[in-house]
C-alpha positions as a Python dict, from the first residue, in 0.01 Angstrom:
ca = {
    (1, 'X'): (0, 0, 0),
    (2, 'X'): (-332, 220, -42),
    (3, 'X'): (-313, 438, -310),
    (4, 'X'): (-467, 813, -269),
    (5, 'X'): (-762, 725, -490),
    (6, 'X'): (-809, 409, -203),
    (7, 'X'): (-754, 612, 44),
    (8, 'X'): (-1015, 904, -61),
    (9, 'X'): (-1232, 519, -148),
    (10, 'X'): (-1232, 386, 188),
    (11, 'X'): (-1326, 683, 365),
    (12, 'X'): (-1571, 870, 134),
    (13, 'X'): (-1807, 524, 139),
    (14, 'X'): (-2035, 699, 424),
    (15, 'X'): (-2071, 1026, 243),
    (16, 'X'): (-2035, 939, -113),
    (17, 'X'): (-2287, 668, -255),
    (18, 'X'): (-2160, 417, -561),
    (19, 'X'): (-2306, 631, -819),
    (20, 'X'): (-2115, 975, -694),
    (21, 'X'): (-1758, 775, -629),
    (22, 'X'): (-1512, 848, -832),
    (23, 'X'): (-1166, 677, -880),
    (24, 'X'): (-989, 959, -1028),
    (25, 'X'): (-1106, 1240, -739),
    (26, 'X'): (-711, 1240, -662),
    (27, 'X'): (-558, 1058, -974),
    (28, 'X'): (-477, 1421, -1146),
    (29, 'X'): (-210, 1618, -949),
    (30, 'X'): (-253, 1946, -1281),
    (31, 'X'): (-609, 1943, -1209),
    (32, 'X'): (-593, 1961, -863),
    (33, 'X'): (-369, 2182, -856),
    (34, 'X'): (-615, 2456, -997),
    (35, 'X'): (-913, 2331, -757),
    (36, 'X'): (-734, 2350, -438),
    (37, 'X'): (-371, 2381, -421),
    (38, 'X'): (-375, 2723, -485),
    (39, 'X'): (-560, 2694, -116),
    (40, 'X'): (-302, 2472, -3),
    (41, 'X'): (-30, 2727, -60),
    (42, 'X'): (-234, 2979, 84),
    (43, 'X'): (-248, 2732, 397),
    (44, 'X'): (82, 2591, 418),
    (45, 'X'): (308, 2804, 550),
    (46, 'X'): (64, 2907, 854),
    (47, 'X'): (79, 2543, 955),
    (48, 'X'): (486, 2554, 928),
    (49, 'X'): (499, 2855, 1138),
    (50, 'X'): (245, 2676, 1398),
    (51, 'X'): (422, 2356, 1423),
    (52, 'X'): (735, 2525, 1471),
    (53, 'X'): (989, 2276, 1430),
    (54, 'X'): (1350, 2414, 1451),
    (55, 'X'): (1560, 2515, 1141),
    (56, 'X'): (1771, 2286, 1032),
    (57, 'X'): (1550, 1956, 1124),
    (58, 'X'): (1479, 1683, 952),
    (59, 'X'): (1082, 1678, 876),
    (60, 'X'): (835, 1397, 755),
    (61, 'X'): (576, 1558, 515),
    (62, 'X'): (291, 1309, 543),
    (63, 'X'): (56, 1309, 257),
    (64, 'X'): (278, 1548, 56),
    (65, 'X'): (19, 1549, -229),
    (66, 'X'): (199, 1820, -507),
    (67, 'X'): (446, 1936, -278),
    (68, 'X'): (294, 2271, -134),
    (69, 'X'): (408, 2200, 229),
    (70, 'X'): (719, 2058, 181),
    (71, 'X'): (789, 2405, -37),
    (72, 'X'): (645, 2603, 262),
    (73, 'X'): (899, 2426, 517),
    (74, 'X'): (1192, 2474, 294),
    (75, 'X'): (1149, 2819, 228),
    (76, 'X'): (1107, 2876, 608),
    (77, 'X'): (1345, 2657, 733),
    (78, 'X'): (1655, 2721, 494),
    (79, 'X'): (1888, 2456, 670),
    (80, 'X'): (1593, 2183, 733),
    (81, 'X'): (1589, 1854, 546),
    (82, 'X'): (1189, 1718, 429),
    (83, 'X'): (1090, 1405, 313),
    (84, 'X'): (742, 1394, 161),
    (85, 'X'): (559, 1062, 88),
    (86, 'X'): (239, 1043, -49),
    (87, 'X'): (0, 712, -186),
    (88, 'X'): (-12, 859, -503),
    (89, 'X'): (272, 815, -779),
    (90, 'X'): (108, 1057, -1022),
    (91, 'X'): (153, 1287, -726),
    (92, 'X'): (509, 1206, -630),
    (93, 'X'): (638, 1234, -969),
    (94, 'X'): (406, 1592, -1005),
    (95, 'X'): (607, 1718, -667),
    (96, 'X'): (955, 1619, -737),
    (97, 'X'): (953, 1752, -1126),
    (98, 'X'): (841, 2117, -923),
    (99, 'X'): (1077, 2085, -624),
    (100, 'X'): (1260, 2392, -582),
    (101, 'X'): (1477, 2257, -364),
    (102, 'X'): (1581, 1927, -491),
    (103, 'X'): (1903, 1917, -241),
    (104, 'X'): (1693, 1918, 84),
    (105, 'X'): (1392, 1775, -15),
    (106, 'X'): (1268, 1485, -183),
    (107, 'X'): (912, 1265, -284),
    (108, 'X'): (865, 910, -247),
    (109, 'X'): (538, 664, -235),
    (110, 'X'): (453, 549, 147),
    (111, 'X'): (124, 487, 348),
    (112, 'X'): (93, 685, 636),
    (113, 'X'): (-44, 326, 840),
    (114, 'X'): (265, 180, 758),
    (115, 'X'): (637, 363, 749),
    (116, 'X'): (901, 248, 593),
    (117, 'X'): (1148, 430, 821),
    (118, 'X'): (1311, 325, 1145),
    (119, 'X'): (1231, 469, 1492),
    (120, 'X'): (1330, 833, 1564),
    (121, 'X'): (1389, 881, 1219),
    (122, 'X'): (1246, 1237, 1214),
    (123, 'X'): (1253, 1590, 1467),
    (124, 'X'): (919, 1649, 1317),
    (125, 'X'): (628, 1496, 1099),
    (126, 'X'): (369, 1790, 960),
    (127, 'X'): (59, 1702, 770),
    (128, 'X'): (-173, 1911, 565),
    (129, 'X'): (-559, 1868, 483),
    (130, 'X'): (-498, 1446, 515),
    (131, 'X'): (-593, 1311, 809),
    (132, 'X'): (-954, 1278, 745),
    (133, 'X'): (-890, 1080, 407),
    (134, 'X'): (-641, 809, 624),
    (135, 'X'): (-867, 527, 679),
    (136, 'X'): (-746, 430, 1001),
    (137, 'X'): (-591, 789, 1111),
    (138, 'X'): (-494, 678, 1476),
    (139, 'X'): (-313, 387, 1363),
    (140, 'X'): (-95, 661, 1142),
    (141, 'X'): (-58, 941, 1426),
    (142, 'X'): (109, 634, 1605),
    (143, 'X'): (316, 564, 1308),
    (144, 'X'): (415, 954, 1311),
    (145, 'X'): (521, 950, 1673),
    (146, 'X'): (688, 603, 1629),
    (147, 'X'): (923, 792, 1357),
    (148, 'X'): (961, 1122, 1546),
    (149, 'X'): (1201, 1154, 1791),
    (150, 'X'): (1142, 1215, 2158),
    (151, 'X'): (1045, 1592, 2239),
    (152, 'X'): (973, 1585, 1849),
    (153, 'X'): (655, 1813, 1718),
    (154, 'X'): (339, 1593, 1523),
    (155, 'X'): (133, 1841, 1351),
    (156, 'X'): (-174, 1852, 1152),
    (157, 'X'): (-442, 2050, 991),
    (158, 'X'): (-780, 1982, 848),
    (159, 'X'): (-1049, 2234, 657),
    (160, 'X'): (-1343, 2301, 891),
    (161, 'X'): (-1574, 2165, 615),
    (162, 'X'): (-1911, 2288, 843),
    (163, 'X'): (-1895, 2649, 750),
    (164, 'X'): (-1519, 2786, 777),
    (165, 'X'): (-1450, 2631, 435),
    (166, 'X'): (-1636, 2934, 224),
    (167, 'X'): (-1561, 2729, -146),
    (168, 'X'): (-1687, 2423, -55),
    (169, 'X'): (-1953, 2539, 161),
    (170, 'X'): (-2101, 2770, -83),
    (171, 'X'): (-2090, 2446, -336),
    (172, 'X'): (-2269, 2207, -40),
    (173, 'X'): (-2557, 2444, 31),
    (174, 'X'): (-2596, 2476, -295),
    (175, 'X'): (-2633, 2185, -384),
    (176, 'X'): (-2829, 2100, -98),
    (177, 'X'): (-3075, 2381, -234),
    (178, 'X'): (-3134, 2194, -626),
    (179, 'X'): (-3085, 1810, -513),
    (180, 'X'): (-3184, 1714, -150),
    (181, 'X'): (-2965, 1363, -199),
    (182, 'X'): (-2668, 1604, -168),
    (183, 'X'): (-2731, 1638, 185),
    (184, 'X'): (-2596, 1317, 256),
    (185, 'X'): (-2303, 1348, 57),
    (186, 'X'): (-2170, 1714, 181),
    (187, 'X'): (-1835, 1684, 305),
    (188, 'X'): (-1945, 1819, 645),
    (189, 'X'): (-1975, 1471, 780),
    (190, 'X'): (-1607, 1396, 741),
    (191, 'X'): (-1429, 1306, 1033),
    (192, 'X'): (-1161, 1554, 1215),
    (193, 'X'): (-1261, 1837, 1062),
    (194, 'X'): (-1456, 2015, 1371),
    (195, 'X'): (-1332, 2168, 1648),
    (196, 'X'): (-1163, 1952, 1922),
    (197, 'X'): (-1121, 1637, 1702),
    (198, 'X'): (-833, 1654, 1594),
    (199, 'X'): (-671, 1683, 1963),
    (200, 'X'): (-845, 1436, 2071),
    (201, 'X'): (-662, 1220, 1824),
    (202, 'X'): (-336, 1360, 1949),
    (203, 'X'): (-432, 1300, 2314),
    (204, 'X'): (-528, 928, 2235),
    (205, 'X'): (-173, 866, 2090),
    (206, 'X'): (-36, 1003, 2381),
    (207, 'X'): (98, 1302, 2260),
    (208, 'X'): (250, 1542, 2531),
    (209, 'X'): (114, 1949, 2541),
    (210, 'X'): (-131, 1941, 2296),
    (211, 'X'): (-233, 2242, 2141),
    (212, 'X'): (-520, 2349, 1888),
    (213, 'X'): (-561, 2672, 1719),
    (214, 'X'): (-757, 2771, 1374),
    (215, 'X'): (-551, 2867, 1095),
    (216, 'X'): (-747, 3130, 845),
    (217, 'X'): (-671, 3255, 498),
    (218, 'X'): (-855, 3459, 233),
    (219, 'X'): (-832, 3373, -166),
    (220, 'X'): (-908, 3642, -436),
    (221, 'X'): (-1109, 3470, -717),
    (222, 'X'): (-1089, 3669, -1071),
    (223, 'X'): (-1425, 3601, -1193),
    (224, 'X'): (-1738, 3346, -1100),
    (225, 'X'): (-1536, 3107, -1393),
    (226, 'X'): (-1233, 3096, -1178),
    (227, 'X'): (-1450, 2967, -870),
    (228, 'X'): (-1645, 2784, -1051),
    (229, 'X'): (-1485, 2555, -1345),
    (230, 'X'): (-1228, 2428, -1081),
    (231, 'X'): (-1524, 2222, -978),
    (232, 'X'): (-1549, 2044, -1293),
    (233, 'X'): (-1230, 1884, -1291),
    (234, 'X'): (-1344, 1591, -1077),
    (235, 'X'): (-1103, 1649, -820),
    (236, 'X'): (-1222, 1559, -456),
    (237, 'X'): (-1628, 1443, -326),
    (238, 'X'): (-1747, 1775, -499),
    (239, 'X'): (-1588, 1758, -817),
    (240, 'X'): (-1722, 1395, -789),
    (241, 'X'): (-2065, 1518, -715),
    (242, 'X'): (-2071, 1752, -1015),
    (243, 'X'): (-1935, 1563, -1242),
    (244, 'X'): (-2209, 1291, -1166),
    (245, 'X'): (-2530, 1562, -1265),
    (246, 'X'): (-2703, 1591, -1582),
    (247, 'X'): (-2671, 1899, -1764),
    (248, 'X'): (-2959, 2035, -1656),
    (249, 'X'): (-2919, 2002, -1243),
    (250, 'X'): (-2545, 2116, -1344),
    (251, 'X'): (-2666, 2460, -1479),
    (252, 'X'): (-2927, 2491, -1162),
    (253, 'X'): (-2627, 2430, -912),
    (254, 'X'): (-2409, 2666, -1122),
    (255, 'X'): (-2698, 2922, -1073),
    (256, 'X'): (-2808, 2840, -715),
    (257, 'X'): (-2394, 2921, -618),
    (258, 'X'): (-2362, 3252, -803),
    (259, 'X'): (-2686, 3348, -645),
    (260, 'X'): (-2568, 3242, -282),
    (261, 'X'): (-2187, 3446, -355),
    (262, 'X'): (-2430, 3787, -448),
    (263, 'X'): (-2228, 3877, -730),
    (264, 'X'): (-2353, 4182, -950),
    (265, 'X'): (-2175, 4035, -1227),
    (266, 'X'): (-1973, 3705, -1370),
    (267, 'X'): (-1677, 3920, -1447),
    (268, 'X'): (-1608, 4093, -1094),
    (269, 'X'): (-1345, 3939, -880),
    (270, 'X'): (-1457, 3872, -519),
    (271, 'X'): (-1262, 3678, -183),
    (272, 'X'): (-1368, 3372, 28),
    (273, 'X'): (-1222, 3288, 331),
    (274, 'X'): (-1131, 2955, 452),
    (275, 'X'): (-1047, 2848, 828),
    (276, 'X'): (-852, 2493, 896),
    (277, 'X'): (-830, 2317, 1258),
    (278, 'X'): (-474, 2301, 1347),
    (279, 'X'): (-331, 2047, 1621),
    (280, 'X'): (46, 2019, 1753),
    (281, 'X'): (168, 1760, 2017),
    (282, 'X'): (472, 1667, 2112),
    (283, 'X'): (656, 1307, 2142),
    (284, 'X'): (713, 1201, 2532),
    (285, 'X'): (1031, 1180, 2659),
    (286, 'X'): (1049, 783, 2641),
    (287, 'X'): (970, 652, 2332),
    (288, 'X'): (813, 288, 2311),
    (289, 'X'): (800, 163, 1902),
    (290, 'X'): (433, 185, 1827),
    (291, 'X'): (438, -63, 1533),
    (292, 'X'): (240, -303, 1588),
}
């Protein structure tokens, strides 16, 4: 089974150079946490309402990370049942000690390539900001629909990393502007993250009435500190990527971002949006076991 720190490994190898990999980008669920699950909950229930599975279904949260879209489901869906599985342990045991609903929901360690659960075993599977850290993500959607009943709802979402991710693409062009190496590690080059991929995926996998849709939300930020120290927790490529500079090309970045937000001051609080891609399909009718 690939852990999340594999999974971030296996993928991040055409972006991310030896020197700016990192095995703990996703090994500390606190710490991420305060760099982007605070987006995540902004995000999550937007994607519930989207897929719109029915109350009282049971739903596969894939890549369940600290548990923000399983929370978003159950607080929508008051009668549904989730499961959440994610590679990560140190995540799983982070989402089930914050559960709020421990009676309809629960955490466990899966891969997304490979399901433990029998055919049909789900009306719905939802995923949030995964799909382009699976390795092999069509090999997973056809895991999702082999779980999902017929007629059942597969939805995703991924950050538009070009330009509809404001925090990250503030920290990119940044960067880009005091290193030029960090042009080939920006996180705009990950896959399914622009327009259109994702549902291609879907239509590949044979997913029935396919629909895409961008999902936006806006976060409040109480000072420059509380955009930028996030970033110094390691978590994901650009806490990677910061955590690899020397002191010096760490206080020119720091200065290059505050200078591209136009803040008067370090102590004013300011907003950034942030648009995702969004995809929904639907399981056909007749369902043939995609495991192969």
């Amino acid at each position: 089974m690939l852990s999340r720190r594999a999974f971030l490994g296996a993928c991040a190898v055409p972006f991310l150079g030896r020197e700016h990999q990192n095995s703990n980008m996703f090994g500390d669920a606190e710490a991420y946490e305060r760099f982007m699950g605070r987006w995540s909950r902004l995000l999550a229930p937007l994607l519930v309402d989207f897929a719109g599975a029915p109350d009282g279904a049971r739903v596969l949260d894939v890549g369940s990370g600290t548990g923000a879209l399983a929370s978003a489901i159950a607080e929508r869906n008051g009668r549904s049942h989730i499961v959440g599985i994610d590679p990560s342990q140190e995540y799983v045991a982070y989402a089930t000690s914050k559960n709020p609903v421990p009676d309809r929901a629960s955490f466990q360690v899966g891969d997304a390539q490979q399901l433990s659960f029998p055919d049909a075993a789900f009306e719905a599977c939802l995923s949030l900001l995964v799909f382009n850290f699976i390795p092999d993500a069509k090999k997973a959607l056809l895991e999702l629909r082999r779980v999902t009943k017929p007629g059942g709802v597969i939805a995703a979402a991924n950050w538009d990393y070009s330009d509809g991710m404001r925090m990250l693409r503030v920290f990119w062009d940044a960067a880009r502007g005091v290193d030029a190496a960090a042009e080939k590690l920006d996180e705009n080059r990950m896959p399914l993250c622009r327009a259109g991929e994702l549902s291609e995926l879907w239509r590949q996998a044979g997913l029935r009435n396919i629909h895409q849709q961008p999902l936006e939300i806006t976060m409040r930020f109480q000072s420059f500190a509380d955009y930028w120290e996030p970033f110094l927790l390691r978590q994901g490529p650009a806490g990677a990527y910061a955590a690899s500079l020397q002191p010096d090309r760490l206080r020119a970045l720091r200065g290059e971002m505050k200078k591209r937000l136009s803040l008067s001051d370090e102590d004013s609080s300011f907003t950034l949006t942030a648009r995702a891609w969004a995809v929904r399909g639907f399981c056909p009718a007749s369902l043939v076991s995609q495991r192969g």
